[in-house]
C-alpha angles and dihedrals in degrees: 000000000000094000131068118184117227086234098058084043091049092040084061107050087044090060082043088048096052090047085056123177132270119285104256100017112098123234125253128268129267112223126215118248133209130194128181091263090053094052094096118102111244116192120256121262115239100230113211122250081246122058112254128188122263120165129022119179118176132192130224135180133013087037084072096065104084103029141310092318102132106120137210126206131196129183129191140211088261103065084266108146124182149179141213144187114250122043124221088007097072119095106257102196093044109043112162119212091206092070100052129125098223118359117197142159119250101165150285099239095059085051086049091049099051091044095057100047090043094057095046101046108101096227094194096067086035097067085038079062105044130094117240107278119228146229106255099157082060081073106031098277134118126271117198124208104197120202124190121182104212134187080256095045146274107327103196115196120179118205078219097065097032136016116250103231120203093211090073119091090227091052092045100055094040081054096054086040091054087051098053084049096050091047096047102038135067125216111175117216114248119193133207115264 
């Protein structure tokens, strides 16, 4: 199977993230994976002296079910990662860490390594690349809606309008990125009344 969709990917670490892990222990580390397309040497981004945001993903769907449980995650430039309750309807240029539901720190080499990737992917012959995305909140599933904030600009890309392939270096590190946040952050299940 030489593609993994980044909802199957994502389904996983949300069952992982529900599991969490025990209060005082730290989660595990991500580490970093390399494929043949991601051998090259990109050049380092140069992070600025004050955190700037970097990734927002945002869920939309089956996490509604039950209750509010859609989640947003930023990230910044830092290593800062938080999340917050509601998923498509949060800003995604102007996320405040002080109204997040669970702040933590994954590290500032996965937020360098995004950042770096991100600036140097050329968008317009990803999308050329990519499968068609799909509707998975039409059966119950999670759709993803995945902002990066790039030296050129924020880049949004939606899983329902492309599929988020795990073969591609972008996809790769916002994957390992995702992981680090599920495993760091809580996000209590509400239900409805």
């Amino acid at each position: 199977m030489r593609l993994i969709g980044m909802k199957a990917i994502l389904a996983m670490v949300m069952v992982l993230a529900a599991c969490g892990s025990p209060s005082g222990q730290p989660a595990a580390t991500v580490p970093s994976t390399t494929s043949a397309s991601t051998s090259t040497t990109v050049p380092a981004t140069v992070m600025p002296a004050d955190p700037e945001l970097l990734m927002v993903i945002s869920e939309n769907g089956g996490c509604l079910m039950m209750g509010p449980n859609c989640r947003t995650f930023g990230l910044w430039s830092d290593g800062t990662a938080a999340v917050y309750r509601g998923g498509t309807g949060l800003p995604v240029d102007t996320l405040d860490q002080d109204s997040a539901a669970d702040v933590a720190i994954i590290g500032a080499e996965l937020a360098t390594r995004l950042a770096t990737i991100s600036n140097t992917t050329d968008f317009d012959a990803l999308v050329e690349r990519l499968e068609p995305g799909s509707c998975q909140a039409c059966v119950d599933g999670i759709d993803y809606w995945l902002t990066l904030h790039t030296e050129a600009g924020a880049r949004q890309l939606s899983s329902n309008e492309f599929a988020f392939d795990q073969a591609e270096p972008l996809f790769q590190a916002v994957g390992e990125v995702l992981t680090a946040m599920s495993e760091r952050l809580q996000l209590p299940l509400e239900t409805h009344p």
